[in-house]
C-alpha positions in Angstrom: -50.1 85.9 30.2 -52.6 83.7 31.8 -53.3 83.1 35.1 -52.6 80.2 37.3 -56.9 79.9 37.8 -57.4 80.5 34.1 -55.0 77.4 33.3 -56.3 75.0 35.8 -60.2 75.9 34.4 -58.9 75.6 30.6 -57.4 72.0 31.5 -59.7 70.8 33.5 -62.4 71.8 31.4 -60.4 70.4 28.4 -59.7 67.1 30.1 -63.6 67.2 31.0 -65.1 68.0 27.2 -62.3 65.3 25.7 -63.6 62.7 27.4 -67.5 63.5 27.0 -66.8 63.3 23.6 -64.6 60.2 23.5 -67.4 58.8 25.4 -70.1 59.7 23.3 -68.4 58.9 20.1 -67.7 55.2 21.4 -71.4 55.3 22.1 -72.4 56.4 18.6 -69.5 54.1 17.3 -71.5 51.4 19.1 -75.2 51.9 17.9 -74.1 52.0 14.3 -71.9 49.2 14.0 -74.4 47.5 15.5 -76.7 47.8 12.5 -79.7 47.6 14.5 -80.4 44.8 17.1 -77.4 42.9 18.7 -77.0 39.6 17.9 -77.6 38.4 21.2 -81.0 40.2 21.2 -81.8 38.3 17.9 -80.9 35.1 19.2 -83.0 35.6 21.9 -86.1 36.9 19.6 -85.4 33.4 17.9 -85.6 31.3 20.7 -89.0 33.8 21.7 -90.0 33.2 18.2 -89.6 29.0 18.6 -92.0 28.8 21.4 -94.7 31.2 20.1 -94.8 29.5 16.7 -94.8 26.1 18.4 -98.0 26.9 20.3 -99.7 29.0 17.4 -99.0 26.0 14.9 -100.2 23.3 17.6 -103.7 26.2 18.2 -102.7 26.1 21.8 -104.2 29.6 21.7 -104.6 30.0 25.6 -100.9 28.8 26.1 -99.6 30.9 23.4 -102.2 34.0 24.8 -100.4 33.5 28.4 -96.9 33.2 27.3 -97.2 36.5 25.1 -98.8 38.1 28.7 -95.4 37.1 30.3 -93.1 38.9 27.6 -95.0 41.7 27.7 -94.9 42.1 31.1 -91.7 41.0 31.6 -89.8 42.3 28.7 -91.5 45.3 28.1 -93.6 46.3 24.8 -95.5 44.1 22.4 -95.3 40.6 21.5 -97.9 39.5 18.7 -98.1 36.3 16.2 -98.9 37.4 12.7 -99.4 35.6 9.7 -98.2 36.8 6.5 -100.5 39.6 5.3 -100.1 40.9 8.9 -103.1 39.7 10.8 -103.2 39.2 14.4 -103.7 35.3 15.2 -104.9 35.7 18.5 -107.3 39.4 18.0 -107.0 39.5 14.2 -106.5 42.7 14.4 -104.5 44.0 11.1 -100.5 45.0 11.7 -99.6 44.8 8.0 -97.8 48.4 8.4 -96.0 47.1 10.9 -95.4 44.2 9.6 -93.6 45.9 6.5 -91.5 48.4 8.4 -90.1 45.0 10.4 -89.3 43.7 6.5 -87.3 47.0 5.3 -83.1 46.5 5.3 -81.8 46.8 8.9 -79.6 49.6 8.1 -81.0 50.8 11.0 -83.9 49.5 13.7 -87.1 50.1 12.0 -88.8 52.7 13.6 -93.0 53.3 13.1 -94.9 55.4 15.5 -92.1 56.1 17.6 -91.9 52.5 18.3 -89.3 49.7 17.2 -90.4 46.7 15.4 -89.0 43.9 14.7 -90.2 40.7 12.9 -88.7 36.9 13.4 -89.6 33.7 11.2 -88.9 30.3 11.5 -88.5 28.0 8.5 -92.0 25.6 8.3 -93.6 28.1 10.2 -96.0 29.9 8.4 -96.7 32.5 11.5 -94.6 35.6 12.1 -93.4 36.6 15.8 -93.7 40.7 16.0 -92.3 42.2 18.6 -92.8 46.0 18.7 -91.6 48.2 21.7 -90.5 51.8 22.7 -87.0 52.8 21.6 -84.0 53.0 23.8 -83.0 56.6 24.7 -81.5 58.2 21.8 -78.1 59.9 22.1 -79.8 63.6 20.9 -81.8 62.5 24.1 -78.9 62.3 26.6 -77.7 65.8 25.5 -79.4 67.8 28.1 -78.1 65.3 30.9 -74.2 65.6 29.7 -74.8 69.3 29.5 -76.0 69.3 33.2 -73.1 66.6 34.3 -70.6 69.6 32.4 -72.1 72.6 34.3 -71.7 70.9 37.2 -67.8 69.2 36.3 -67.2 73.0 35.5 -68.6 74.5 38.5 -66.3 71.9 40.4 -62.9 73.0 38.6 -63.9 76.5 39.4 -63.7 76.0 42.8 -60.9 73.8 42.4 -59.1 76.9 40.8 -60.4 79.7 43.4 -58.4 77.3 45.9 -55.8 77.1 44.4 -55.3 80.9 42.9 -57.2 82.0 46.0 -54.0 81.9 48.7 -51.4 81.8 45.6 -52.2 85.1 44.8 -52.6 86.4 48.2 -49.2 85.5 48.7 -48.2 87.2 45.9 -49.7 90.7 47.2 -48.0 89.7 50.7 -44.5 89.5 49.2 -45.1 92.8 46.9 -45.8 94.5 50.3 -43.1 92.8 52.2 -40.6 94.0 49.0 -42.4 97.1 49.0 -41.1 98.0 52.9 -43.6 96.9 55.0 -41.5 94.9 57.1 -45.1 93.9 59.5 -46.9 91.9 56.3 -47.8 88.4 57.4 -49.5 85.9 55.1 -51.2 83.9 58.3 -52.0 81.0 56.1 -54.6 78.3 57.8 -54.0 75.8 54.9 -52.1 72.7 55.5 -51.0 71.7 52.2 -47.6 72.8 50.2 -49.6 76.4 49.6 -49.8 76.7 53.5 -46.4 75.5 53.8 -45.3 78.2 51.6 -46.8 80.7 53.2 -45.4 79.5 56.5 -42.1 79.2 55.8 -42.8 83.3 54.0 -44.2 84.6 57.7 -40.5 83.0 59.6 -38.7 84.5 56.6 -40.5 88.0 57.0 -39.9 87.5 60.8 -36.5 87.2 60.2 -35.9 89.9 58.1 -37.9 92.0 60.5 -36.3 91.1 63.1 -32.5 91.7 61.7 -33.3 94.9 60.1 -34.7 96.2 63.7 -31.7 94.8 64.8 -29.4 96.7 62.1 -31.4 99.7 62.7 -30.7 99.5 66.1 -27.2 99.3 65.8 -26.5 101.7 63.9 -28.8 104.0 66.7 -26.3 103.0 69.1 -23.3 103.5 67.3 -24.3 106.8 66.5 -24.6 107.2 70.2 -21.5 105.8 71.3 -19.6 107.9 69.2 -21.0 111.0 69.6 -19.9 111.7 73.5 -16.0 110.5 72.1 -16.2 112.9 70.0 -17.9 115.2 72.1 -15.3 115.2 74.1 -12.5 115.3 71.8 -13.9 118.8 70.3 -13.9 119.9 73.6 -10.4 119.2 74.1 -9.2 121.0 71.1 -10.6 123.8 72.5 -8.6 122.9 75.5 -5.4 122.9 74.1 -5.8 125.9 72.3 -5.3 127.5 76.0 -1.8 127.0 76.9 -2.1 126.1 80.3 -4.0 123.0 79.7 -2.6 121.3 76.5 -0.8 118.8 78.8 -4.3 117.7 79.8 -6.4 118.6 76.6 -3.8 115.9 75.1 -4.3 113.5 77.5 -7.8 113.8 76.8 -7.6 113.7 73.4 -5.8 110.5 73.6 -8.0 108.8 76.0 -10.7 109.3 73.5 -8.9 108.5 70.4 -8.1 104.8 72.2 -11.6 104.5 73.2 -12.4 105.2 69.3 -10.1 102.8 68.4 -11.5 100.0 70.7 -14.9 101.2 69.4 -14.1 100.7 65.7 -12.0 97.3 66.6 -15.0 95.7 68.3 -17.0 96.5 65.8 -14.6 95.0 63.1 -14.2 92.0 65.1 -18.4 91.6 65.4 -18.7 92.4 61.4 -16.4 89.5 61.1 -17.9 87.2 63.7 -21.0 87.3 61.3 -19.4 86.6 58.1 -20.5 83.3 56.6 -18.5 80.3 57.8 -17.6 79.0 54.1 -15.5 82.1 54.2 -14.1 82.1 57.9 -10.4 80.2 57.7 -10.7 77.5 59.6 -7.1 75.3 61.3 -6.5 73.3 64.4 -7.3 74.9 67.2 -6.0 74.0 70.9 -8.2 74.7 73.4 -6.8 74.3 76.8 -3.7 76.0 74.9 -5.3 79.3 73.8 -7.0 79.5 77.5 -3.7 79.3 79.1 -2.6 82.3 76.8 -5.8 84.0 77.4 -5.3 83.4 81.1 -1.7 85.3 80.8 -2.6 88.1 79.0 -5.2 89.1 81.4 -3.3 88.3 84.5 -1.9 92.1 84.6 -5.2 93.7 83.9 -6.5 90.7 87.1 -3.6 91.9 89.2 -4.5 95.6 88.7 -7.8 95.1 90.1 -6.1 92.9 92.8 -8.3 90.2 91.5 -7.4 86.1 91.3 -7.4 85.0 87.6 -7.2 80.9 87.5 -7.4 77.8 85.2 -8.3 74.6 86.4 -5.8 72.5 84.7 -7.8 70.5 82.0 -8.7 66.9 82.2 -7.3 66.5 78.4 -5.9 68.2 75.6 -9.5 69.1 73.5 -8.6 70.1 69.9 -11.1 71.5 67.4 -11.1 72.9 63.7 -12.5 76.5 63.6 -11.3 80.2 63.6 -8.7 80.9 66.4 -8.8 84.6 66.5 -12.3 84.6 66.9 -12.4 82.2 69.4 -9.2 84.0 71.4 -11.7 87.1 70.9 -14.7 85.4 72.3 -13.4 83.6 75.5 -11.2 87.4 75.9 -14.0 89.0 75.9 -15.8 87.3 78.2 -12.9 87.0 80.9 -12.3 90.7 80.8 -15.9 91.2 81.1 -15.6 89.3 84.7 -12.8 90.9 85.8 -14.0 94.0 84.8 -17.3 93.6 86.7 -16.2 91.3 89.7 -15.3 93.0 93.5 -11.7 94.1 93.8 -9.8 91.1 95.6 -12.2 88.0 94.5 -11.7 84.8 92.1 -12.2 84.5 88.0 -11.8 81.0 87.6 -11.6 79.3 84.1 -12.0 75.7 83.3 -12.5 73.2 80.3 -13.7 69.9 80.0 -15.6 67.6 77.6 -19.6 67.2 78.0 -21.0 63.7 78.2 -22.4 64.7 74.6 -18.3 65.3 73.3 -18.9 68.7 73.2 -15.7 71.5 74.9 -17.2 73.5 77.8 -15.5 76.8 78.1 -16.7 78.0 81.5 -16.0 81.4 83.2 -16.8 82.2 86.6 -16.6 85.5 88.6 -17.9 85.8 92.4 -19.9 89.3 92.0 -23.8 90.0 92.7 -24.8 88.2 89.6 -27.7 89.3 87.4 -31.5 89.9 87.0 -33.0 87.0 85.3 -33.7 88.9 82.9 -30.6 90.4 81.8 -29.0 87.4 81.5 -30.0 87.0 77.7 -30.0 90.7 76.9 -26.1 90.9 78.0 -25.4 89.7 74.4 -27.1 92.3 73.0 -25.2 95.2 71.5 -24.5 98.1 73.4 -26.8 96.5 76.1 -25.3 97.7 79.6 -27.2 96.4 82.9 -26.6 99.6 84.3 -28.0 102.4 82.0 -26.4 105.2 83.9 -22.7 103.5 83.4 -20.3 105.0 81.2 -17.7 104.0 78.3 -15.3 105.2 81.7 -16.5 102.1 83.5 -18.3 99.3 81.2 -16.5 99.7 78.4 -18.5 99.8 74.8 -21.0 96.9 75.5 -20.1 95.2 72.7 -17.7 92.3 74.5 -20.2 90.0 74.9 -22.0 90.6 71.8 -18.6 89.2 70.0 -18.3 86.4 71.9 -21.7 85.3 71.1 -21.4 86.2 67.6 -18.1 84.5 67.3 -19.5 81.3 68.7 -22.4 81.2 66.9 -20.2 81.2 63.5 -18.7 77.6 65.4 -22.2 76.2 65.8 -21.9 76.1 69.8 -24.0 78.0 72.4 -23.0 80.4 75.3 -25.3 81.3 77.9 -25.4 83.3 81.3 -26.4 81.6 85.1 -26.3 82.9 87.9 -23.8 81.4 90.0 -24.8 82.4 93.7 -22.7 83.9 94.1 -21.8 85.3 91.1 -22.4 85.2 87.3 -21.1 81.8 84.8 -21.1 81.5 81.3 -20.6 78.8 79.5 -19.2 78.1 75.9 -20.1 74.8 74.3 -18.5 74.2 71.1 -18.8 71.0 69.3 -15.7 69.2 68.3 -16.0 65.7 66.0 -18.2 67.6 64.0 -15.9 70.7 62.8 -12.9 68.2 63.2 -14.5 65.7 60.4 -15.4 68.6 58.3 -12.0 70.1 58.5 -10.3 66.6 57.3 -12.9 66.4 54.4 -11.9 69.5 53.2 
């Protein structure tokens, strides 16, 4: 199989050699159906011939010396008036070889002494007009200047071949390594043509992938740790209820850590399925200020436990989108148990909804605690991410609440982000409506 620089030089260099040769064989076409001198070229001997003639026939020999002077110099070669044995009328000086070569058949231009001659008569005229003169180049001639004009057309399409081939196949080599498992290949392309464009578009892809394998990696690091103290604990508890004067607690132990299991292996069900692909999510109608007021309820007793305020601001109007209810229930959940869960005992969650001067819905929940570092408030959507590194599963939960929500929203095309409040923390949820709704009636 060739390679991509072997093709480009064999057409180029085909392309190249064709047309040298279509070139010189119009040339050579040329110069023999020509049959010698063109007829314009013998016209204008003819009219040369008139007016040396006329002055040899009148013996204007001065005149007829000076206006042979001026096509010699002028014209280039030799311009002589001959009568018919050959002899020079002006130096009679003998040209009677010359003068037959002039007389032989024009199959092609005579040719004596490496000159051309060529001899013109006029009827009544008893004088000859002989013209000899150096040949024009011959084509054998021209051979070393095409083979020149071809070294350097070939040196050219080399080039033209090393840049092409050149980054093609370094790409190549980068995506072998990048398949082969080293995740940190980079092509760093400078060009800024389609093969830099490739290899562009191949370093975000690479980051990409790098970047969600980490992440994967990563997860499953932190899943491994979050299960092992559940199940820490539940070994220990077996050996507590083999004692019989603490299975009452071993149980209760045991089934405190079974429902954090189950919580554990729920939230990550509900994440896998927050980023499936969103041709395969079921989409339906979807009221908004409706599922908040059931979200709203549901958390009320878990509020009232912590003797905390759970409100919604009653909505300005009814928004309706098309998307994935359960995971939007999941998402907006998650994040209002996550404020009630880390807001003071006694204070406010408030909830509202509205529609952004864009036409976007604006989920927004509030909570009146100490806020966050600037920057934790992206890495709160990151699995397993707790602000506090010495907090347990017994207070924080699993850390992956957030990481739902964000997930879940993402699948809807929207955005949700952390601010700090002052006091407290928001977080808004903007989901876009018209779009999802037009999709959902095309379908």
């Amino acid at each position: 199989m060739k390679s991509i620089r072997a093709k480009i030089l064999i057409w180029c260099f085909s392309i190249l050699v064709g047309s040298l040769v279509a070139l010189v064989g119009v040339a050579f076409w040329q110069a023999r159906s020509n049959n010698g001198p063109t007829r314009f070229i013998r016209q204008v001997m003819v009219t040369q011939a008139e007016q040396a003639l006329r002055l040899a026939g009148e013996g204007k020999r001065e005149e007829l010396r000076a206006y042979l002077a001026s096509l010699d110099r002028h014209l280039g070669g030799q311009h002589r008036v001959v009568d018919a044995a050959g002899r020079d009328y002006l130096t009679g000086a003998n040209h009677s070889e010359m003068l037959s070569a002039a007389r032989q058949p024009p199959s092609r231009p005579p040719i004596l002494r490496g000159e051309i001659v060529m001899a013109t008569s006029i009827p009544g005229q008893r004088s000859i007009f002989l013209v000899s003169r150096p040949p024009p180049m011959e084509l054998l001639s021209q051979i070393p200047y095409f083979l020149l004009i071809l070294s350097a057309m070939a040196l050219f399409c080399w080039i033209l071949a090393v840049d092409i081939a050149g980054p093609l196949r370094k790409i190549a080599e980068g995506v072998s390594r990048f398949g082969a498992g080293d995740l940190d290949t980079r092509l760093q392309v400078q060009r800024r043509d389609e093969i830099g464009q490739l290899g562009q578009t191949f370093d975000q892809m690479a980051g990409r992938i790098q970047s969600l394998v980490g992440a994967e990696r990563q997860l499953l690091q932190d899943i491994s740790h979050e299960l092992r103290s559940p199940l820490a604990r539940l070994g220990v508890s077996i050996q507590l209820a083999k004692r019989p004067g603490q299975r009452g607690e071993a149980f209760e132990q045991m089934e405190r850590e079974v429902g954090r299991l189950g919580e554990l292996v729920g939230d990550l069900v509900a994440m896998t399925r927050a980023e499936g692909d969103t041709n395969l999510v079921r989409r339906e109608w979807v009221r908004l200020d409706v599922l908040l007021q059931d979200i709203v309820e549901t958390c009320q007793l878990e509020a009232t436990v912590k003797r905390s305020r759970l409100s919604l601001a009653e909505p300005t109007e009814a928004i309706e989108l098309a998307g994935n209810g359960e995971l939007l229930w999941r998402a907006v959940e998650n994040v209002t148990r996550n404020a009630i869960r880390h807001g003071p005992a006694g204070s406010d969650i408030e909830i509202s909804l509205r529609r952004t001067p864009a036409g976007d819905a604006e989920v927004t929940v509030r909570d009146y605690g100490s806020g966050l570092a600037e920057e934790d408030l992206t890495r709160i959507f990151l699995p397993f991410y707790r602000t506090d590194p010495s907090r347990t599963t017994d207070t924080g939960g699993v850390g992956l609440g957030l990481s739902i929500a964000q997930r879940a929203v993402n699948l809807h095309h929207g955005r949700i982000l952390a601010e700090n409040a002052s006091p407290g923390l928001r977080v808004r949820i903007t989901l876009p409506v018209q779009t999802y709704a037009g999709a959902l009636q095309a379908r």
